[in-house]
C-alpha positions in Angstrom: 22.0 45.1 32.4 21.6 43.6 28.8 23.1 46.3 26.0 20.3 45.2 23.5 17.1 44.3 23.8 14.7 41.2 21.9 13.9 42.7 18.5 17.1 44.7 18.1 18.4 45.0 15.0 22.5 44.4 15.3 25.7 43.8 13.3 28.3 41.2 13.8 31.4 43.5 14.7 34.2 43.6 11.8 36.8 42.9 14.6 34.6 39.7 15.6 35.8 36.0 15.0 32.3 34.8 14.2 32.1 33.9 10.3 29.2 36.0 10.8 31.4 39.3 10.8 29.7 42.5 9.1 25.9 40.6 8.8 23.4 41.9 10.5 20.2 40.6 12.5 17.8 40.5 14.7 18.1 39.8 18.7 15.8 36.7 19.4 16.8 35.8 22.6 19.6 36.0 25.5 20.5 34.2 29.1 18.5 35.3 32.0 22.1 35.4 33.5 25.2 35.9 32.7 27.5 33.1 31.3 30.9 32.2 31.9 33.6 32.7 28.5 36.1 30.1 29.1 38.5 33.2 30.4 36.6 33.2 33.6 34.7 36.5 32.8 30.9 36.9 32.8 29.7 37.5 29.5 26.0 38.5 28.3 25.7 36.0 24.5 22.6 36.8 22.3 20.8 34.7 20.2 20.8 36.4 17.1 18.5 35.3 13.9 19.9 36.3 10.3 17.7 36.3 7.8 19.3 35.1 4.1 16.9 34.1 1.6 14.0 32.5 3.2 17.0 30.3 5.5 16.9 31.8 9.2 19.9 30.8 11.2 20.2 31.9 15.0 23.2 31.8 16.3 25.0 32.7 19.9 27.1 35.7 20.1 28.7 37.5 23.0 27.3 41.5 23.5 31.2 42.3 22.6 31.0 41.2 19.2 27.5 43.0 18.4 27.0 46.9 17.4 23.7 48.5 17.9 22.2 49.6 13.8 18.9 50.3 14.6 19.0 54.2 13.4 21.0 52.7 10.8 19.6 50.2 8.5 15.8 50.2 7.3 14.2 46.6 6.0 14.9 47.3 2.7 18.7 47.6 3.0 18.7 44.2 4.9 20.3 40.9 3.5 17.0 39.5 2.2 16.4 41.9 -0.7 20.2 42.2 -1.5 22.1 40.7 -4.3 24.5 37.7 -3.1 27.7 37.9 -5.3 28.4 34.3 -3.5 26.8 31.9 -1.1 28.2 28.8 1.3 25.8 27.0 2.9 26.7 24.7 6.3 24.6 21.9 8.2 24.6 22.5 12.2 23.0 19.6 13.5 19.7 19.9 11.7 19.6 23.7 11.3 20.9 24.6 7.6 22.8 28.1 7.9 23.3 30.3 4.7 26.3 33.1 4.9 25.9 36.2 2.6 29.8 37.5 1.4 27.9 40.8 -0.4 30.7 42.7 1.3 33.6 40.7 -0.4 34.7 39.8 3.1 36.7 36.8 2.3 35.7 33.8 3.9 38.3 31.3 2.0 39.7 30.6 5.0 36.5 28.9 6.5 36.0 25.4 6.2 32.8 25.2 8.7 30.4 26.9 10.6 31.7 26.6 13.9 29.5 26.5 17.0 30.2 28.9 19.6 31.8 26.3 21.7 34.6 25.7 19.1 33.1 22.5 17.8 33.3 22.5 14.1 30.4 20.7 12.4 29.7 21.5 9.4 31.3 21.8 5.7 31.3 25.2 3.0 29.9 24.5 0.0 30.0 27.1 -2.6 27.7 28.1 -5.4 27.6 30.7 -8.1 25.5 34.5 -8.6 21.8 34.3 -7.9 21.9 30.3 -8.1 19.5 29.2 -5.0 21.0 26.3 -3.4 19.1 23.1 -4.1 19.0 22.3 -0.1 17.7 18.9 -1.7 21.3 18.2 -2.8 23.5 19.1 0.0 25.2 15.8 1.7 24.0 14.9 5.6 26.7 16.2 7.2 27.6 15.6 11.5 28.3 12.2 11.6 28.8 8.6 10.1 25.5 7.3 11.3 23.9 10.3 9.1 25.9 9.4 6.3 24.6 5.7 5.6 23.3 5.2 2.0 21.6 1.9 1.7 19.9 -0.4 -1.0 16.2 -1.1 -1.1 14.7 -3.4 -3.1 11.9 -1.8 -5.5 10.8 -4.9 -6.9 8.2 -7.5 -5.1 8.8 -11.2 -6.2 6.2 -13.4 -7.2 6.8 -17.5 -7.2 8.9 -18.9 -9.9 9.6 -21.5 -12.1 13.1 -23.4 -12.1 15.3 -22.4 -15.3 12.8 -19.5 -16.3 13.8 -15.7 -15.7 12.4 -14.4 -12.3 8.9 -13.0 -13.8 9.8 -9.8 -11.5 13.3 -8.9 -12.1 14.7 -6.9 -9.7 15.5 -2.5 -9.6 17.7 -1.8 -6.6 17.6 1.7 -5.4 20.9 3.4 -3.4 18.7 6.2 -1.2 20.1 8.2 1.7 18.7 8.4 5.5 15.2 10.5 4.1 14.5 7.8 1.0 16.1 9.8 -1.1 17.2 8.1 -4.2 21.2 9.2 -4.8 20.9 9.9 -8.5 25.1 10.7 -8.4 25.8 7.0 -7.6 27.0 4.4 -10.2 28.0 1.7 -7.5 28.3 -1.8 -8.4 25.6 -3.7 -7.0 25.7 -7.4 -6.6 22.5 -10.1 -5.9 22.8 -13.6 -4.7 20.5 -15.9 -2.8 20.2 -15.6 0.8 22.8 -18.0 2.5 23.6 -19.3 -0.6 20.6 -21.7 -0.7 20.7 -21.7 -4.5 22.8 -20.4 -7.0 21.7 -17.6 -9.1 22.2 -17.5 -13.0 22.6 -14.3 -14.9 24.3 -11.7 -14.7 24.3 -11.0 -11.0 26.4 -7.9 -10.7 25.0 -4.4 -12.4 26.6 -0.5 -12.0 23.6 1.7 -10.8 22.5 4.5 -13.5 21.5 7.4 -11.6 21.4 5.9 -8.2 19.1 2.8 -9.7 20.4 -1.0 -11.0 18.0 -2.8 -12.8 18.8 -6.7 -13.7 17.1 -8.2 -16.6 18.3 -12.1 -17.2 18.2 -13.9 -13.5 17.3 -17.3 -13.2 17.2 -19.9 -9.9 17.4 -23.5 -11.5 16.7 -25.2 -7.6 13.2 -25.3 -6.5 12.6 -24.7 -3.2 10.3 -22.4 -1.2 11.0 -19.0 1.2 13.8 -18.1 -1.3 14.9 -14.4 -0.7 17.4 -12.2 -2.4 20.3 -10.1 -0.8 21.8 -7.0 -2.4 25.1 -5.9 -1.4 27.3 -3.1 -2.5 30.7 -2.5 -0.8 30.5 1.0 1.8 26.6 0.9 2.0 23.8 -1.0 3.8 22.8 -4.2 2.5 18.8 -5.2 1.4 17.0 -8.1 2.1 14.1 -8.9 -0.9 10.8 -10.4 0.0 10.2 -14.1 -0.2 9.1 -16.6 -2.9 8.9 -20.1 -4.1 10.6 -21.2 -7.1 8.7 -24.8 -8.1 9.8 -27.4 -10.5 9.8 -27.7 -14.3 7.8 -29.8 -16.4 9.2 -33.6 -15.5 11.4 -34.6 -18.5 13.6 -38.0 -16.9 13.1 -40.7 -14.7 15.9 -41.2 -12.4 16.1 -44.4 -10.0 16.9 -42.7 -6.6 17.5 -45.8 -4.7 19.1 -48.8 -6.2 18.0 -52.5 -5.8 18.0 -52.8 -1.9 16.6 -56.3 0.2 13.0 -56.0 1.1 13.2 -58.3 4.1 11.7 -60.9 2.4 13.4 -64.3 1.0 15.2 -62.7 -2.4 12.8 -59.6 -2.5 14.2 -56.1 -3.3 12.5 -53.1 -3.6 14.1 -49.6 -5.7 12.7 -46.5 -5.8 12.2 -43.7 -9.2 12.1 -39.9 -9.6 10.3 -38.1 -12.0 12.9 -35.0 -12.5 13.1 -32.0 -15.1 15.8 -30.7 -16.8 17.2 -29.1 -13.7 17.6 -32.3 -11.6 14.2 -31.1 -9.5 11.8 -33.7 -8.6 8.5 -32.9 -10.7 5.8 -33.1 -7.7 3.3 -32.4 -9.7 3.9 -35.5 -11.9 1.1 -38.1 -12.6 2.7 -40.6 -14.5 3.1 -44.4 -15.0 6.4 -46.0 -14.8 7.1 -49.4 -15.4 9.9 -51.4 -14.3 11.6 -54.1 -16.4 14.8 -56.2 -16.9 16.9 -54.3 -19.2 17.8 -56.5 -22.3 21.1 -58.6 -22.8 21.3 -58.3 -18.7 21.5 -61.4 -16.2 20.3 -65.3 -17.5 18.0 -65.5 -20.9 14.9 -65.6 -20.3 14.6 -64.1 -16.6 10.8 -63.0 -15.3 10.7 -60.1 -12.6 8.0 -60.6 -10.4 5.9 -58.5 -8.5 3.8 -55.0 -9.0 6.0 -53.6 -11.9 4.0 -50.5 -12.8 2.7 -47.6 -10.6 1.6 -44.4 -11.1 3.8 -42.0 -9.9 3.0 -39.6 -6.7 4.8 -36.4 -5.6 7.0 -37.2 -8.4 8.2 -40.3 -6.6 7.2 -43.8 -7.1 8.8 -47.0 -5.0 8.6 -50.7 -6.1 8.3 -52.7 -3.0 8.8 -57.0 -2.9 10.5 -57.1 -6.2 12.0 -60.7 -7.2 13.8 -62.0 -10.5 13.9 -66.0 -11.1 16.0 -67.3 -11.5 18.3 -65.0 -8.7 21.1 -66.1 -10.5 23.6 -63.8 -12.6 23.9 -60.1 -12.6 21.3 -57.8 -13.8 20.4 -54.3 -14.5 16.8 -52.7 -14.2 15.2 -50.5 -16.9 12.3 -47.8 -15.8 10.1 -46.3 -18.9 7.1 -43.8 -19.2 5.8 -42.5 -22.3 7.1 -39.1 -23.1 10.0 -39.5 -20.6 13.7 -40.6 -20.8 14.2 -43.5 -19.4 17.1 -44.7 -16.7 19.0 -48.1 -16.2 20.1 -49.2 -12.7 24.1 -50.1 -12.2 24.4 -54.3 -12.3 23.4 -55.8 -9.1 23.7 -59.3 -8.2 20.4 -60.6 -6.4 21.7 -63.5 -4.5 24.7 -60.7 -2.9 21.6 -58.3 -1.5 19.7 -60.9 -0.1 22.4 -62.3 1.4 23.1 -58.9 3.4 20.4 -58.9 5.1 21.0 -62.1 7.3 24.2 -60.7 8.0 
């Protein structure tokens, strides 16, 4: 037969092993049969409930280790009105246990709460007279996977313009398991565009302040659209930002992307312009008018290029098709102007040599 009953009050024996030893509390539960210690006797264990400052851990303990106070001890002698001259707190699993030391029983020897199975899970941590722990502080304890910190992005992107600061710069957060931001971390955190699809400018790496890095001076310089941001830090989880477009800047050059080729036509060639910014991006929003014209000093006096030699520009590309220059003699070089634009020269090409390749 069971020695105590549910609702008995009890004290954790002095000669006990438990790091409970000398607390007292309240029978909750016990086996409806007896278990097996790992001597090979039958023991009756009771799950007993302490009581320390609103924190309610229920532990198992065999009868042998418990003494019977009910005559003894009245509500307002137990642990939860008393005076703690020192606290330690433990994590078992996802039950937070709290150990009174009112009696100056030294405990210095205890690293953990262990579980009655000898399992040790948990880690002291000590405080000071009549200071509640801050249970909002204490670290996950149990296991690696608990014990992942990782970044999140606080920022949202919006799209971009090449060579301007990202409108949105961006506040990394280093939060724990619950979204908890961990204010004690000053981690380096470093940004870069996801697989390196463009460099970013700036300065890309920034120690956290209180568990938070915010960047202030980024800048993509390549357009291109569905650009996202990574955010690394070494030892914790990495953070993928949201996606945006960076477009180009205001056109500023004209660039000739394809050199005098053979149009497949007698001495016809064709070449083909760019309207670019500052960046090397081609302007697609560009509208304007280039002309093509034989640059000066170039090729025979008095040559006349032939054909359509000014079109408006489209997507920021323009191509001259069934281009000729008479005579095809000499070696010449091709100008392309706009107003308000730079202009660009072609390298020297020698008409009769790029007709001639095509026949070959």
């Amino acid at each position: 037969m069971p020695r105590f009953n549910i609702g008995d009050r009890v004290r954790v024996r002095l000669s006990s092993h438990s790091p409970y030893r000398g607390q007292t509390g309240v029978v909750e539960d016990f086996p409806s049969s007896d278990s097996q210690s790992s001597t090979g006797s039958h023991e009756i264990r009771y799950l007993v409930r302490f009581d320390y400052r609103g924190l309610h851990p229920a532990v198992h303990l065999p009868e042998e280790d418990l003494e019977d106070i009910n005559d003894e001890i009245t509500p307002e002698e137990t642990p939860t009105s008393g005076r703690f001259a020192r606290w330690s707190q433990s994590r078992i699993g996802n039950q937070i246990a709290q150990v009174s030391t009112t009696r100056k029983y030294i405990f210095s020897a205890l690293t953990a709460i262990l579980v009655i199975a000898g399992i040790l899970i948990g880690v002291n941590v000590t405080g000071t007279e009549d200071i509640p722990p801050d249970l909002t502080e204490l670290p996950v304890l149990g296991g690696s996977s608990n014990n992942t910190l990782k970044l999140v992005f606080e920022t949202k992107f919006v799209d971009t313009t090449a060579g301007l600061t990202l409108p949105a710069q961006p506040v990394i957060k280093i939060v724990d398991n619950d979204g908890n931001t961990v204010t004690t971390s000053s981690a380096p955190i470093t940004l870069a565009v996801t697989n390196n699809r463009a460099n970013l400018y700036g300065t890309t790496t920034v120690n956290a302040v209180n568990g938070i890095a915010t960047f202030n001076d980024l800048i993509i310089v390549s357009a291109g659209s569905n650009y996202s941001l990574t955010a690394i830090s070494p030892g914790l989880s990495s953070s993928l930002s949201n996606s945006f477009d960076v477009e180009p800047n205001e056109g500023i050059i004209l660039d000739f992307i394809t050199e005098p080729v053979a149009a497949g036509l007698g001495s016809r060639f064709s070449v083909r312009v760019a309207v670019k910014d500052a960046f090397g991006n081609i302007a697609t929003d560009s509208t304007a008018e280039v002309t093509v014209s034989i640059t000066p000093d170039y090729g025979t006096p008095g040559a006349v290029l032939s054909g359509t030699t000014t079109l408006e520009v489209k997507d920021g590309l323009v191509t001259f098709n069934y281009l000729s220059i008479s005579p095809i003699d000499g070696k010449y070089k091709l100008t392309a102007s706009s107003p308000g634009l730079i202009s660009d020269t072609t390298s020297s090409f020698d008409i009769a040599k790029i007709t001639e390749s095509q026949t070959q």
